[in-house]
C-alpha positions in Angstrom: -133.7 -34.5 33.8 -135.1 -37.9 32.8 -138.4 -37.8 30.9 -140.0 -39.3 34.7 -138.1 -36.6 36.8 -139.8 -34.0 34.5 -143.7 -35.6 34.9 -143.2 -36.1 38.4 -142.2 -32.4 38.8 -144.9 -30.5 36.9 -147.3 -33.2 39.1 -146.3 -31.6 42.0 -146.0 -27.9 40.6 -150.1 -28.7 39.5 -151.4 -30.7 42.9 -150.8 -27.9 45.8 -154.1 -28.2 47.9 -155.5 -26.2 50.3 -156.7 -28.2 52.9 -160.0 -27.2 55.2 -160.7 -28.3 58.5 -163.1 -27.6 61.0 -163.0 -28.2 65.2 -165.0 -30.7 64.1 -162.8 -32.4 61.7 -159.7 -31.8 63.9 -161.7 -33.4 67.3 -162.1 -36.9 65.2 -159.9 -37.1 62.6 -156.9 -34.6 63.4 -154.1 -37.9 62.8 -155.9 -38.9 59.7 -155.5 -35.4 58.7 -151.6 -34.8 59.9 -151.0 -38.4 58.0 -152.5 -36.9 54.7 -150.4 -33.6 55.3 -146.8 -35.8 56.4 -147.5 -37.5 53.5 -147.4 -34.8 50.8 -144.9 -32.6 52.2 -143.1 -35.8 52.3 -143.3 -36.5 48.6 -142.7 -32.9 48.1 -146.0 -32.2 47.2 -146.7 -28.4 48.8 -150.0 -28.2 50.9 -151.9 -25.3 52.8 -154.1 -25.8 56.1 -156.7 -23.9 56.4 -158.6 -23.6 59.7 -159.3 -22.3 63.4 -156.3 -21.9 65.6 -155.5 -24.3 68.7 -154.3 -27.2 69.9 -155.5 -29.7 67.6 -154.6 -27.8 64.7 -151.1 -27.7 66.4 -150.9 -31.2 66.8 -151.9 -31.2 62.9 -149.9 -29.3 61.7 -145.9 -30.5 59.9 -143.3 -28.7 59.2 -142.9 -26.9 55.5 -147.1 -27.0 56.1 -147.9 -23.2 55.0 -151.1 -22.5 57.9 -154.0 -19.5 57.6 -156.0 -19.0 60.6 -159.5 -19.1 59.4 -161.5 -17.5 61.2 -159.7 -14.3 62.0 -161.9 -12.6 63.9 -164.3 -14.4 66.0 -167.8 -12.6 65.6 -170.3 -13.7 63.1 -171.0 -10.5 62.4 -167.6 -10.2 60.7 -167.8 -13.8 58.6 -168.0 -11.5 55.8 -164.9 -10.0 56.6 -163.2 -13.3 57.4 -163.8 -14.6 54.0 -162.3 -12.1 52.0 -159.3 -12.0 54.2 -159.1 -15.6 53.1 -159.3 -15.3 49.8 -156.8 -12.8 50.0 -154.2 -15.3 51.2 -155.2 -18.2 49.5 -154.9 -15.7 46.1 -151.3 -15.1 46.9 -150.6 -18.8 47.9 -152.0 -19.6 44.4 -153.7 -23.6 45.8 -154.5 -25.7 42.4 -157.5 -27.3 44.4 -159.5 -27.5 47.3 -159.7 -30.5 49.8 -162.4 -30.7 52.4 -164.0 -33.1 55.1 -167.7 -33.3 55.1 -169.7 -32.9 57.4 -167.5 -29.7 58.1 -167.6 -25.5 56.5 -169.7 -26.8 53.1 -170.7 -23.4 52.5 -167.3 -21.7 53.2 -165.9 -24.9 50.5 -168.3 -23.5 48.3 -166.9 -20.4 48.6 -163.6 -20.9 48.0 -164.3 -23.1 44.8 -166.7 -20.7 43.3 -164.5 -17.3 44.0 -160.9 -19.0 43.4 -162.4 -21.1 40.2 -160.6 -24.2 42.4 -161.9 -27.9 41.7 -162.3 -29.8 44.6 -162.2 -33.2 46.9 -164.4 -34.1 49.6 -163.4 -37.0 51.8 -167.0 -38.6 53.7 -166.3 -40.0 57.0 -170.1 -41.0 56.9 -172.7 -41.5 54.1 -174.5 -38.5 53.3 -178.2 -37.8 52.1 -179.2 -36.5 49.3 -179.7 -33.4 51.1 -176.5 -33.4 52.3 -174.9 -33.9 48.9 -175.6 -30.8 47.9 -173.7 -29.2 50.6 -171.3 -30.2 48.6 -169.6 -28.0 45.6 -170.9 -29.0 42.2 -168.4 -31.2 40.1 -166.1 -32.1 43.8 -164.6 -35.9 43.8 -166.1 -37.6 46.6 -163.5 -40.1 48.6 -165.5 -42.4 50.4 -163.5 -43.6 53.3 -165.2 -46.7 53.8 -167.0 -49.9 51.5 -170.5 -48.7 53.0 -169.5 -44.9 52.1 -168.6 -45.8 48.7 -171.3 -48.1 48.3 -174.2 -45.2 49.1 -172.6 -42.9 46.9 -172.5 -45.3 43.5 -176.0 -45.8 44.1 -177.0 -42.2 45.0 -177.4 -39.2 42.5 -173.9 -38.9 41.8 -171.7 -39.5 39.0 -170.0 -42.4 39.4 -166.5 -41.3 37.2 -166.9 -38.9 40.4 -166.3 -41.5 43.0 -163.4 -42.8 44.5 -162.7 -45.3 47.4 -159.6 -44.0 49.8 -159.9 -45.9 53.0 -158.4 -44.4 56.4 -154.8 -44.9 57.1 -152.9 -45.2 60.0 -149.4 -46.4 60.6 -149.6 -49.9 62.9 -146.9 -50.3 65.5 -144.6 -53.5 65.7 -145.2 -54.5 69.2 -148.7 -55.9 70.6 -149.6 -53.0 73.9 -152.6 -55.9 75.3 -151.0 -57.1 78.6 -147.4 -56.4 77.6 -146.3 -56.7 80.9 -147.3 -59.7 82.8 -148.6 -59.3 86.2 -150.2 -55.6 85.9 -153.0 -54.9 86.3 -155.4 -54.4 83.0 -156.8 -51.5 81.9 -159.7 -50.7 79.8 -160.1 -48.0 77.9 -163.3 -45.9 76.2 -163.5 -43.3 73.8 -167.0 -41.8 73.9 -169.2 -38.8 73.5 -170.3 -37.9 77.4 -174.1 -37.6 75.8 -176.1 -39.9 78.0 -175.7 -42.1 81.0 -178.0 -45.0 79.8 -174.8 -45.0 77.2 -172.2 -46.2 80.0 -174.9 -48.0 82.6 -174.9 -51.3 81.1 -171.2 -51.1 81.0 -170.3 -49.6 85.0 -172.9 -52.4 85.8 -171.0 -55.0 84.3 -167.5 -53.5 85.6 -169.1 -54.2 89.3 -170.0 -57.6 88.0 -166.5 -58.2 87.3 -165.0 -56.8 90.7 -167.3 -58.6 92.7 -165.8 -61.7 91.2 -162.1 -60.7 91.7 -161.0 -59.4 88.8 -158.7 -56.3 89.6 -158.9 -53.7 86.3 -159.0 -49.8 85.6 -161.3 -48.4 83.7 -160.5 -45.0 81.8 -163.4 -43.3 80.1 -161.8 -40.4 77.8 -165.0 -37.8 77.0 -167.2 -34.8 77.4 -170.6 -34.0 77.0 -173.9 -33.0 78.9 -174.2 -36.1 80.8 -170.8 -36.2 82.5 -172.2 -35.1 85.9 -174.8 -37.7 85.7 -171.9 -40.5 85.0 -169.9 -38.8 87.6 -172.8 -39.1 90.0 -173.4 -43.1 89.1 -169.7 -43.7 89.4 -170.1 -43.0 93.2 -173.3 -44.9 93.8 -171.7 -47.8 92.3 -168.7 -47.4 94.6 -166.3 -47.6 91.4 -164.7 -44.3 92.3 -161.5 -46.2 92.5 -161.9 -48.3 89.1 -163.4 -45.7 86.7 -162.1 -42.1 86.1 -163.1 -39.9 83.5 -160.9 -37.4 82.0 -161.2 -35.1 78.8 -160.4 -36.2 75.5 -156.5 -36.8 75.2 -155.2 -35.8 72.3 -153.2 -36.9 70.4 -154.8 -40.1 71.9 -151.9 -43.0 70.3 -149.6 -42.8 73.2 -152.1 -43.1 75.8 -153.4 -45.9 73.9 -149.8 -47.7 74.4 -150.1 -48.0 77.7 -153.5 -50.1 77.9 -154.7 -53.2 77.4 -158.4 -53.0 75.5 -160.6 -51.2 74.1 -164.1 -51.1 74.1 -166.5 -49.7 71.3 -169.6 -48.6 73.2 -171.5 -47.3 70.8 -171.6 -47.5 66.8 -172.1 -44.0 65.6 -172.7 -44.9 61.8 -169.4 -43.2 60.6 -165.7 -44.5 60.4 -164.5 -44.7 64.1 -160.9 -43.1 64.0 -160.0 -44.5 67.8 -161.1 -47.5 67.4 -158.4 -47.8 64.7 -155.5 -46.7 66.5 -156.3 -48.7 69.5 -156.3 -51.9 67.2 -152.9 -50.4 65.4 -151.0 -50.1 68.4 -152.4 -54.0 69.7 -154.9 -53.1 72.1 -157.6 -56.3 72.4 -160.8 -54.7 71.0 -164.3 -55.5 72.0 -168.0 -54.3 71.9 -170.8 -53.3 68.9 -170.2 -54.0 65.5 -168.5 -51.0 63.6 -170.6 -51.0 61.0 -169.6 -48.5 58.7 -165.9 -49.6 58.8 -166.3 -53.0 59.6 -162.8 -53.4 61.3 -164.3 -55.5 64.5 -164.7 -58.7 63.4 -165.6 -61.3 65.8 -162.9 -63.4 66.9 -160.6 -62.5 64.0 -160.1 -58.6 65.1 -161.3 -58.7 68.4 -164.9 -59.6 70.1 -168.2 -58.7 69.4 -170.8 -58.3 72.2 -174.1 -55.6 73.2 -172.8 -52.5 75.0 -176.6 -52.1 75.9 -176.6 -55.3 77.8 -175.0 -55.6 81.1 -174.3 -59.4 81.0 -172.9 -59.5 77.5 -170.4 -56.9 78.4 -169.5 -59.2 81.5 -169.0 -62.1 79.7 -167.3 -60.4 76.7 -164.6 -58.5 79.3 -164.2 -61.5 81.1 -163.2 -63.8 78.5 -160.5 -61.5 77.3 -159.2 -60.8 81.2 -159.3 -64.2 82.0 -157.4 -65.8 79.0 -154.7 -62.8 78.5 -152.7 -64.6 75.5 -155.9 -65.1 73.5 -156.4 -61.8 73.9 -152.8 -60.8 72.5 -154.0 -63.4 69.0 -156.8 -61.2 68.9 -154.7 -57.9 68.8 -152.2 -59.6 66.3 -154.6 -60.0 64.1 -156.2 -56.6 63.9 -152.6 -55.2 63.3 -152.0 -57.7 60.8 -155.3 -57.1 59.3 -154.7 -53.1 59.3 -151.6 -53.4 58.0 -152.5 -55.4 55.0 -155.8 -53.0 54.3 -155.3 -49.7 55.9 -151.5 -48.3 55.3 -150.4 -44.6 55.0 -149.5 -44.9 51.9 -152.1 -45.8 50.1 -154.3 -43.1 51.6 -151.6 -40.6 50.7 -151.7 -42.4 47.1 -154.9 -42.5 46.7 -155.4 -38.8 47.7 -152.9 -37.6 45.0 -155.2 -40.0 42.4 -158.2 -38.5 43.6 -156.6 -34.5 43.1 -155.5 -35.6 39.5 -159.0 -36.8 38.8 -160.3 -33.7 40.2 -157.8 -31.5 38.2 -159.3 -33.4 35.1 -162.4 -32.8 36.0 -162.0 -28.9 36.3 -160.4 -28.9 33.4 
């Protein structure tokens, strides 16, 4: 064994994380999270997934993955109970470290660090208080997944030997999905939180702007939440029962994605928008409010940027990109081109295994 083959093999024997995820986690992040996963198992790196059983941890979930089903019992009564058979299994999977996604289980990270001695990783999808930082286990490397991320947490009350930039990855298909096929008609698509119908107004108004003019479209709003009667109900007394259709979240949401032609950020939620990257990696045309905390939608370089609360900017935006299809496709080419250069798998897997050395150092 060359002296390489031998440091590469006791890397991997020292980097076996276990990796905690919450519904929450899973519901916005599940393919960064399977990405992460494909990528160590891949390398030969061994992992452990910790979390709730279900779908989304199903579609997380990779082969040679070792799984524990946390929590076991379902009653808060018995959390107790759940934790120590956790720590039972994780003591006989003997992890090296713990990786975590905040805001997820902080307390239940804490936890596991403090009773298994395990240094830590915390990925931020979001910037976080100071409050909210000490959710956090003491002495954890934070991996900011964005510039403004990183930025928040060099200036906050963190170390900054502690800090590490790891931006999201996502693998960014060959072909360009925005009006592939000539003569169909378009479709629109929206990935959104079912929270409030003053959310989706401005854009069902400008939807009937649109068919009023001739445009013919589809318009697929993917969501749930407290308001999606009240949408419902609005759909109807616009008469765009035959244009817009709501249906649950998809997951996982890339092939749907494939078949449509743009996507529209409605709403800018101040952390890194997960769908709004895959619909640019798979060449959808992207348009609405700035994404501020990833900054991916760049005005005509990565898509269009117009006022989801305004009824008239939403028309004008939609109509540009339905009425001149091939600029549309530019657009598209460009946010895969511009992905590809900045936001590949590999370098989130490699700067993962960067961040687990430092945090192995650290805990030293």
């Amino acid at each position: 064994m060359t002296e390489n083959e031998n440091t590469l093999h006791t890397d991997r024997a020292l980097i076996r994380p276990v990796i905690l995820v919450s519904d929450w986690t899973l519901r916005y992040y599940g393919n960064c999270i399977r990405r992460i996963l494909v990528g160590l198992t891949g390398s030969a790196y061994g992992a452990v997934l910790v979390g709730p059983e279900g779908q989304d941890t199903s579609n997380v979930l990779y082969p040679s993955v070792e799984f524990i089903r946390y929590p076991e019992f379902q009653l808060k009564l018995l959390n107790y109970k759940n934790r120590q058979i956790l720590l039972d299994k994780l003591a006989r999977s003997k992890p090296t470290l713990l990786h975590w996604f905040w805001p997820g289980d902080g307390r239940l990270a804490q936890v596991l660090c403090r009773e298994l001695n395990l240094p830590s990783v915390t990925t931020l999808f979001e910037s976080a208080s100071r409050t909210a930082l000490g959710q956090i286990p003491p002495g954890s490397v934070l991996a900011a997944s964005s510039d403004p991320i990183y930025g928040s947490l060099m200036t906050g009350p963190v170390q900054p030997t502690r800090v590490i930039r790891i931006p999201l990855g996502t693998f960014v298909e060959d072909d360009t999905a925005c009006f592939a096929i000539p003569g169909q008609m378009p479709s629109i698509v929206i990935c959104e939180s079912l929270n409030q119908v003053q959310d989706f107004e401005p854009l069902l108004n400008a939807v009937r702007h649109l068919l009023a003019d001739g445009f013919d479209l589809s318009v697929g709003i993917m969501g749930e939440g407290p308001a999606e009667r009240p949408i419902r109900k609005r759909v109807r007394e616009l008469g765009l029962t035959s244009t817009v259709t709501i249906v649950p979240p998809l997951r996982p949401v890339r092939p749907v994605f494939q078949g449509m032609d743009i996507f529209i950020h409605i709403k800018d939620r101040k952390r890194c928008n997960l769908a709004l990257m895959e619909a640019m990696s798979v060449g959808l045309a992207v348009g609405g409010c700035m994404d501020t905390m990833t900054g991916l939608l760049q005005h005509e370089k990565t898509g269009l940027v117009f006022d989801p609360s305004d009824p008239m900017s939403i028309y004008a935006g939609l109509k540009q990109l339905l009425s001149f299809p091939e600029q549309a496709r530019i657009l598209a080419e460009q946010a895969r081109l511009y992905l590809r250069a900045r936001h590949s798998v590999s370098g989130m897997v490699e700067g993962y295994l960067k961040a687990y050395r430092m945090a192995l150092q650290l805990g030293q």
